[in-house]
C-alpha positions in Angstrom: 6.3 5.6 -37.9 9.5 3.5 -37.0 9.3 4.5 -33.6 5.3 4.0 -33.1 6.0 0.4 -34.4 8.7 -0.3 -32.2 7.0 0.9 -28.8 3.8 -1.5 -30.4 5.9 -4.4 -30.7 7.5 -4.0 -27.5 4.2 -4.0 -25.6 3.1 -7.3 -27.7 5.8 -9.0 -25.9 4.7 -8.1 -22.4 5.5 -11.1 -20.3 9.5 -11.0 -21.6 10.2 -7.3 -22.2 8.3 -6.9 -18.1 11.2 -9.6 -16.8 13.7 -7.7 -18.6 12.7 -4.4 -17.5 13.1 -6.0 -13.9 16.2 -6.9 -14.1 17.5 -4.0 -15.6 16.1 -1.9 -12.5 17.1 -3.8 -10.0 20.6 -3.8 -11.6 20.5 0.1 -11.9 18.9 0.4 -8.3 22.2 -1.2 -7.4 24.2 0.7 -9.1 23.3 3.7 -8.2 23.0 2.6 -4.4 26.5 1.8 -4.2 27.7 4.4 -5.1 25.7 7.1 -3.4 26.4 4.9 -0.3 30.1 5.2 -1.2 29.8 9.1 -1.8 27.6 9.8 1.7 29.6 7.6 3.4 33.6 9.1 3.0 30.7 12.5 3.0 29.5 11.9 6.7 32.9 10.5 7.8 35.3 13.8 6.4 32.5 15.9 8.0 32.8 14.5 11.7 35.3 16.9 12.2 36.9 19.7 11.1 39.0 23.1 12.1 41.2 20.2 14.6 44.7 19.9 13.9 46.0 17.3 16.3 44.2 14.4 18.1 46.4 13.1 21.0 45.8 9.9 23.1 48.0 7.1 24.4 50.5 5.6 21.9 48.6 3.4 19.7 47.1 2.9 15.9 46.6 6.1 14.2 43.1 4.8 12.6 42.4 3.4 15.8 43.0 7.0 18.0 40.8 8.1 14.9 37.8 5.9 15.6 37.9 5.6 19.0 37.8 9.2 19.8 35.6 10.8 16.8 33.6 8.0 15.8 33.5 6.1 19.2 34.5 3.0 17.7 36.5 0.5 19.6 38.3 1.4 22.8 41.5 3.2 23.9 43.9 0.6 25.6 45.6 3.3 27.7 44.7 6.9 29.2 46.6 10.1 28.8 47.5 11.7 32.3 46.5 15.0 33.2 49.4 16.3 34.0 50.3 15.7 30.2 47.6 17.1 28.3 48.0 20.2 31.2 51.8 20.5 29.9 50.8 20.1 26.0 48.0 23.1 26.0 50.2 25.2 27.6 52.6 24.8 24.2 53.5 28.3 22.5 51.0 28.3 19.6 48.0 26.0 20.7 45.0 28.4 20.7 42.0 25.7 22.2 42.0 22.5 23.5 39.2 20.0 24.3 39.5 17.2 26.7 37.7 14.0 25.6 36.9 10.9 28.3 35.4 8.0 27.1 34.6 4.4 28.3 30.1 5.0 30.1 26.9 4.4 28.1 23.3 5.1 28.9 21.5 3.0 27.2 23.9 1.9 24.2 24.8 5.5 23.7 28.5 6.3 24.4 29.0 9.0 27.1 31.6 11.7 26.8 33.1 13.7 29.4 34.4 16.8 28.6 34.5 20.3 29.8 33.1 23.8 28.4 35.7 24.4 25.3 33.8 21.5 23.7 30.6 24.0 22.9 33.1 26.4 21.8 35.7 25.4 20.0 34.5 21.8 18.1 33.3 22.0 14.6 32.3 19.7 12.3 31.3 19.7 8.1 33.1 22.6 6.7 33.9 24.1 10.3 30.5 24.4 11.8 30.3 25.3 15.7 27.7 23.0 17.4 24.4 24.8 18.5 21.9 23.9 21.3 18.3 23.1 20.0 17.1 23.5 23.9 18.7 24.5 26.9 22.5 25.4 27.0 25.6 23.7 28.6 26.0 22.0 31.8 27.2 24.7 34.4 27.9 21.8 37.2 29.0 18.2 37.7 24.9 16.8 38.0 24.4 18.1 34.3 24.0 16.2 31.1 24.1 17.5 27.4 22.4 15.0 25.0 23.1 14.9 21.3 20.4 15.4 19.1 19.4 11.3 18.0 19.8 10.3 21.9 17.1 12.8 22.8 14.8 12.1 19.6 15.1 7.8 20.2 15.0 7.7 24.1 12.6 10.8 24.2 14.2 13.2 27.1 13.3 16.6 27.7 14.9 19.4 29.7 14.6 18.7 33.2 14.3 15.2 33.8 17.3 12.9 35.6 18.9 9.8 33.7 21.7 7.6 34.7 25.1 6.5 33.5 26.3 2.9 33.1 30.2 1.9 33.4 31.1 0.4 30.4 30.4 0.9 26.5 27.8 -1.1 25.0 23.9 -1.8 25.2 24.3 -4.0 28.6 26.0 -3.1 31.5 25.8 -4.2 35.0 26.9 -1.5 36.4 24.5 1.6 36.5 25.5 5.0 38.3 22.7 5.1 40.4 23.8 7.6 43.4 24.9 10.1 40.6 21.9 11.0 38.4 22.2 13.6 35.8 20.3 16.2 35.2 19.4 17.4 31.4 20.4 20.5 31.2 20.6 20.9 26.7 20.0 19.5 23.9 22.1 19.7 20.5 20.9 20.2 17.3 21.1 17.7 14.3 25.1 17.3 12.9 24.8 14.4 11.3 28.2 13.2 13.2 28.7 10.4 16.1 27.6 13.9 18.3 24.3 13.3 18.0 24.1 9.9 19.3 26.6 11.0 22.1 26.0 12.3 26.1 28.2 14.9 26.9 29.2 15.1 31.1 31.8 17.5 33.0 34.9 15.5 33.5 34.2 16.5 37.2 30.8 13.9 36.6 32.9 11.4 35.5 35.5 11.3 38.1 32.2 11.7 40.9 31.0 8.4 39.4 34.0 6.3 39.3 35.5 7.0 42.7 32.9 8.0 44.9 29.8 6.3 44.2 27.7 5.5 47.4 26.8 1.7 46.3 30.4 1.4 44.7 33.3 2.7 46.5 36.3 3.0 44.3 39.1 0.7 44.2 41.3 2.7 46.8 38.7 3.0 49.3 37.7 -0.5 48.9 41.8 -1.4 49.7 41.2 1.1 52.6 38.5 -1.3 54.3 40.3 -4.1 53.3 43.2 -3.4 55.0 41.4 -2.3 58.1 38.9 -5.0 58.2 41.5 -7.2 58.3 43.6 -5.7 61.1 40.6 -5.1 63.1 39.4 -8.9 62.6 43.3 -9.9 63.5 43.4 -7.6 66.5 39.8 -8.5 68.0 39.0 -11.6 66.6 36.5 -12.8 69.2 35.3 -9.0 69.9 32.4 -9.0 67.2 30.2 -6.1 68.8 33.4 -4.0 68.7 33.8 -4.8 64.9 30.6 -3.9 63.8 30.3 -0.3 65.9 34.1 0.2 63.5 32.3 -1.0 60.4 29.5 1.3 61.1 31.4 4.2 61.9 34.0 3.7 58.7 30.7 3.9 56.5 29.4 6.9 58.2 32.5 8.6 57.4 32.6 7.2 54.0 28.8 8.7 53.0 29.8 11.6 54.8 32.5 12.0 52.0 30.3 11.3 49.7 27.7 14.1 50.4 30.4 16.7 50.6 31.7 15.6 46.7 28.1 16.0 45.7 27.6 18.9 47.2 30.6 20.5 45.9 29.3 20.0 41.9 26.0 21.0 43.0 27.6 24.1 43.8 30.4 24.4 41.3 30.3 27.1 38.8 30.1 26.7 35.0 34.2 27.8 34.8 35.0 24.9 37.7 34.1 21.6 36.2 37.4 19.6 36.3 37.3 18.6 39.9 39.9 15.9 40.8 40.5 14.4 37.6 44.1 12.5 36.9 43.4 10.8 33.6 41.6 11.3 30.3 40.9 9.4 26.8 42.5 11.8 24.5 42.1 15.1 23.6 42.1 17.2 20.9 44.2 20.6 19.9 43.9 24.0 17.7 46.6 26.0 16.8 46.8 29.6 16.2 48.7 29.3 12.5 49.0 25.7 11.0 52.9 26.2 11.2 52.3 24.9 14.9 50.5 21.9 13.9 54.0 19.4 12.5 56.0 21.2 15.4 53.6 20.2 18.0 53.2 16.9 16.4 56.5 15.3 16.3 57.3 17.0 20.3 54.0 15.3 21.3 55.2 11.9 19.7 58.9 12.4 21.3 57.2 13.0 24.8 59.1 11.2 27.4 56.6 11.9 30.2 54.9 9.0 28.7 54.1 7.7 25.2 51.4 8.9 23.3 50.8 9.9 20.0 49.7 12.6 17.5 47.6 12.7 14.6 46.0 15.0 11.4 42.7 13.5 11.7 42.3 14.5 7.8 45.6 13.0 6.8 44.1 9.6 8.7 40.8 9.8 7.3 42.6 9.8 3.9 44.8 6.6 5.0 41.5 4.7 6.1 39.6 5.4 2.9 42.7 3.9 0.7 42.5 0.6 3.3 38.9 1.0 2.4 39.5 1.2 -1.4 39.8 -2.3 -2.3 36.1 -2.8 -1.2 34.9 0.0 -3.0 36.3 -1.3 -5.8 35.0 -4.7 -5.6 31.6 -3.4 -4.6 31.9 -1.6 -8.0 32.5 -4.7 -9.8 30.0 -6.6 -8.7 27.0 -4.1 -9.3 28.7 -3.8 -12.6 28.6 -7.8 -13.4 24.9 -7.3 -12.4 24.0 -4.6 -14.8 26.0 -6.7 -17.5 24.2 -9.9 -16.3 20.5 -8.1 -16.8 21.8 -6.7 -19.9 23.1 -10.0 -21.6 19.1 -11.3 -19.9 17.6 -8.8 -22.5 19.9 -10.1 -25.6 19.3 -13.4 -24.6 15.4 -12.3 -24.9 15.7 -10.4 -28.1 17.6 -13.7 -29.8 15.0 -15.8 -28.4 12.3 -14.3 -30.2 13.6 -13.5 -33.1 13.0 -16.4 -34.8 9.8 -16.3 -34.0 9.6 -12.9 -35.6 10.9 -13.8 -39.3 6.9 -14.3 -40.7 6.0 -10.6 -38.9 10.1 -9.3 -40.5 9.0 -10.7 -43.7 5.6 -9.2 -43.8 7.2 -6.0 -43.1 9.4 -6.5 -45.9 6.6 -7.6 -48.3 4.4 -4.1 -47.2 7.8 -1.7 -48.7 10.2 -1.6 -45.6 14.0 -1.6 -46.5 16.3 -4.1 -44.0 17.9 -0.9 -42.4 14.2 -0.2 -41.2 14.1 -3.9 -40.1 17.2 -2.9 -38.5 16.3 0.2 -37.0 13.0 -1.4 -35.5 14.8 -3.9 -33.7 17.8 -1.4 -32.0 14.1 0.8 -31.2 13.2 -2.0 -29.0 16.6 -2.2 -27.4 16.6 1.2 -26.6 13.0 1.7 -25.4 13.5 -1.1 -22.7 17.0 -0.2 -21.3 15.8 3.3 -21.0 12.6 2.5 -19.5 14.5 0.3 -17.2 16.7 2.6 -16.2 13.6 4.8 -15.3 12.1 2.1 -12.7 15.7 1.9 -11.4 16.1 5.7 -10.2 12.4 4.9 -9.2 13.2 2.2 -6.9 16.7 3.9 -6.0 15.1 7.1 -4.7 12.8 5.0 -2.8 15.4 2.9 -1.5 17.0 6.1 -0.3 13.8 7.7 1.2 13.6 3.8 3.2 16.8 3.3 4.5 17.8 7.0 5.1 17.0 7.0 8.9 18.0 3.6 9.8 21.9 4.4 8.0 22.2 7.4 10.0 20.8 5.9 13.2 23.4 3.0 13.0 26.2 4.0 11.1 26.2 7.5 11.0 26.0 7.7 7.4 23.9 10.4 6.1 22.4 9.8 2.9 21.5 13.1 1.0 18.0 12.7 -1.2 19.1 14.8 -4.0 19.3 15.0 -7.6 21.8 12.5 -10.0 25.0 14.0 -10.1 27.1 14.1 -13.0 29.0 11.3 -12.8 25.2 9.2 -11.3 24.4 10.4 -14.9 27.0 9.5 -16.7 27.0 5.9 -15.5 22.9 5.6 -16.8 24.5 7.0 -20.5 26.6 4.5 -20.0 24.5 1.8 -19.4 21.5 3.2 -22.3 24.6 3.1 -24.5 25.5 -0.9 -23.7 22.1 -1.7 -24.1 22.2 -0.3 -27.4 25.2 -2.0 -28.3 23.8 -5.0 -27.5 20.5 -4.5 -29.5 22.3 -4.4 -32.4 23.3 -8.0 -32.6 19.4 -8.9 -32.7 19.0 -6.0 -35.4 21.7 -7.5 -37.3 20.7 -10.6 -37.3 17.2 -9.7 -38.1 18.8 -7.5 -41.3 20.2 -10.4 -42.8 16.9 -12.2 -41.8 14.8 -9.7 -44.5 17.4 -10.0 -46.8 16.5 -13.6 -46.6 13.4 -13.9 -46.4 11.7 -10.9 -47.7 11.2 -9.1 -51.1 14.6 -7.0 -52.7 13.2 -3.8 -53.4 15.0 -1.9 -56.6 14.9 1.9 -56.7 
């Protein structure tokens, strides 16, 4: 009977106990936002990679040879030569190595060149090889792997020819045009900084920086410098002369250019490395983790030139503890919200409780005792914190279902639409169990109210 009253007299009061309920959601939506966010988030980041013992690149921040080479974040300032990383993988113990070039786009996406051992030997989540949803690798230099999102948002099939642009970002003004790449495969769905990622042969990405038809490289371009500049100090008034040299100089230079193409056109799927001198970093297995600190500390005491070795899990552990301090304030504040709603429904409970000492006293008058005043009043507490907490998972899980594609699409964060876990749970007790605190100081109040105003009744 208690309980029948007190869901009765809750729904009297609909205007105040609906702004209450509100408040409460939104405060629990919160809640439980942050911290599935926080959860997914160190989730989707400790599953970019795994089964790689040592990243190496060119002596700089740990977290930033991290971010720049996983999670394509930032830039390298310096590149690692190829004779280096061709000394390193030779080391007794490394089983697989992967090359990584970075620093070309299409289209906001970065571009990665890299070579077969990429297909084979990365892994992500809890070692997971990465699998083609269409087509397979490239086999030559005019080939292009796109990662799962990049196919899905810019809508490529197999077959058709994009091109590169020089530089990271969504605008370039530089675009690849002489060397168009062919799709050749398609990944399937990681959930890592793969799928928004084009993979190229290093071969492609040596082809397009130093023998481009539109834009020689830098060496050549010295090259015609130099010999422009003789020819104009040797036959300065001979301008009929000049041009038949600058004519013939560009023959020779497309000339160059066809052969290069030609060549990855016809290179074979073991022969993508072409003439490539420097790289972005690369990354190393080793046959038995007894390798890996060995390796490590050689790698850092390299005198060829400086670069620098890292555990990616040991960083990823270092950049979550920089990363701590905001979780933790993130974790206040929801908290001070959840407070702030619950101190909203004491506030409305206190409010209209004096208004409620003629329907108390009737109560009283009818035969109820003042620990059923009290218990009718901590009822009402109760029914609206739980009911808010309700509307909250409500509006949480349709926050998740909203924002689920455009977190993983910007961020890379991969939110998993799943049941409350223990500690999502424990966190709503916790909350159902302030709220009930705090309904008892109405219900005492409104105790000592019947003991007031109403009738003692003698047993």
């Amino acid at each position: 009977m208690l309980i029948k009253l007190a869901w009765k007299s809750t729904l009297n009061r609909k205007a105040s106990v609906a702004l209450t309920l509100v408040t409460i959601a939104i405060s629990v939506m919160l809640l439980l936002s942050v911290e599935r966010v926080r959860q997914d988030a160190k989730s989707s980041f400790a599953n970019t990679i795994s089964g790689t013992d040592l990243i190496v690149g060119a002596r700089t921040g740990d977290i930033q040879l991290l971010l720049s080479s996983v999670f394509r974040i930032g830039h390298a300032n310096n590149a690692v030569q190829w004779q280096s990383y061709e000394y390193i993988k030779a080391q007794r113990g490394v089983a697989w190595s992967i090359p990584i070039s970075l620093g070309d786009s299409h289209k906001g996406f970065a571009v990665l060149g890299t070579d077969a051992s990429y297909f084979s030997h990365y892994q992500y989540a809890k070692k997971q090889h990465l699998t083609f949803a269409a087509g397979r690798p490239f086999h030559n230099g005019q080939e292009v792997v796109l990662g799962a999102m990049v196919a899905k948002k810019l809508g490529y099939q197999l077959g058709q020819k994009i091109v590169i642009s020089h530089g990271m970002g969504n605008t370039s003004f530089h675009h690849h045009d002489d060397n168009p790449l062919v799709i050749s495969g398609i990944l399937a769905a990681t959930g890592t900084p793969v799928d928004k990622t084009l993979h190229v042969p290093l071969s492609a990405i040596e082809s397009m920086h130093s023998t481009g038809h539109n834009k020689p490289s830098r060496m050549v371009a010295r090259k015609q410098d130099a010999t422009q500049h003789e020819h104009e100090h040797e036959h300065e008034h001979e301008h009929e002369h000049e041009h038949e040299h600058e004519h013939e100089h560009e023959h020779e230079h497309d000339s160059k250019n066809n052969s290069v193409l030609l060549h990855n056109l016809d290179s074979k799927p073991g022969d993508l490395i072409g003439s490539t001198t420097q790289i972005t970093a690369f990354l190393l297995g080793f046959k038995s983790p007894l390798y890996t600190l060995q390796v490590r500390r050689n790698i850092n005491q390299y005198k060829g030139e400086p670069l620098l070795a890292i555990m990616p899990g040991v960083t990823l552990r270092e950049l979550w503890e920089m990363l701590d301090i905001v979780e933790k304030i993130l974790l206040l504040i929801t908290l001070a919200v959840v407070l702030i709603s619950l101190l909203g429904m004491l506030t409305s409970l206190l409010a209209t409780l004096n208004q409620r000492r003629r329907e108390l006293a009737i109560l009283r008058s009818v035969g109820a005792r003042p620990w059923h005043i009290f218990t009718l009043l901590i009822s009402e507490a109760i029914f609206i914190t739980v009911l808010g907490c309700a509307f909250g998972v409500a509006l949480f899980y349709t926050l998740l279902i909203a924002a689920q594609s455009s977190l993983q699409s910007q961020f890379g964060v991969v939110l998993s639409i799943s049941v409350l876990s223990t500690y999502e749970l424990t966190l709503l007790s916790v909350i159902i169990g302030a709220g009930t605190l705090i309904g008892a100081i109405p219900a005492a109040r409104a105790y000592f109210y019947s003991l007031a105003d109403g009738m003692q009744i003698k047993t």
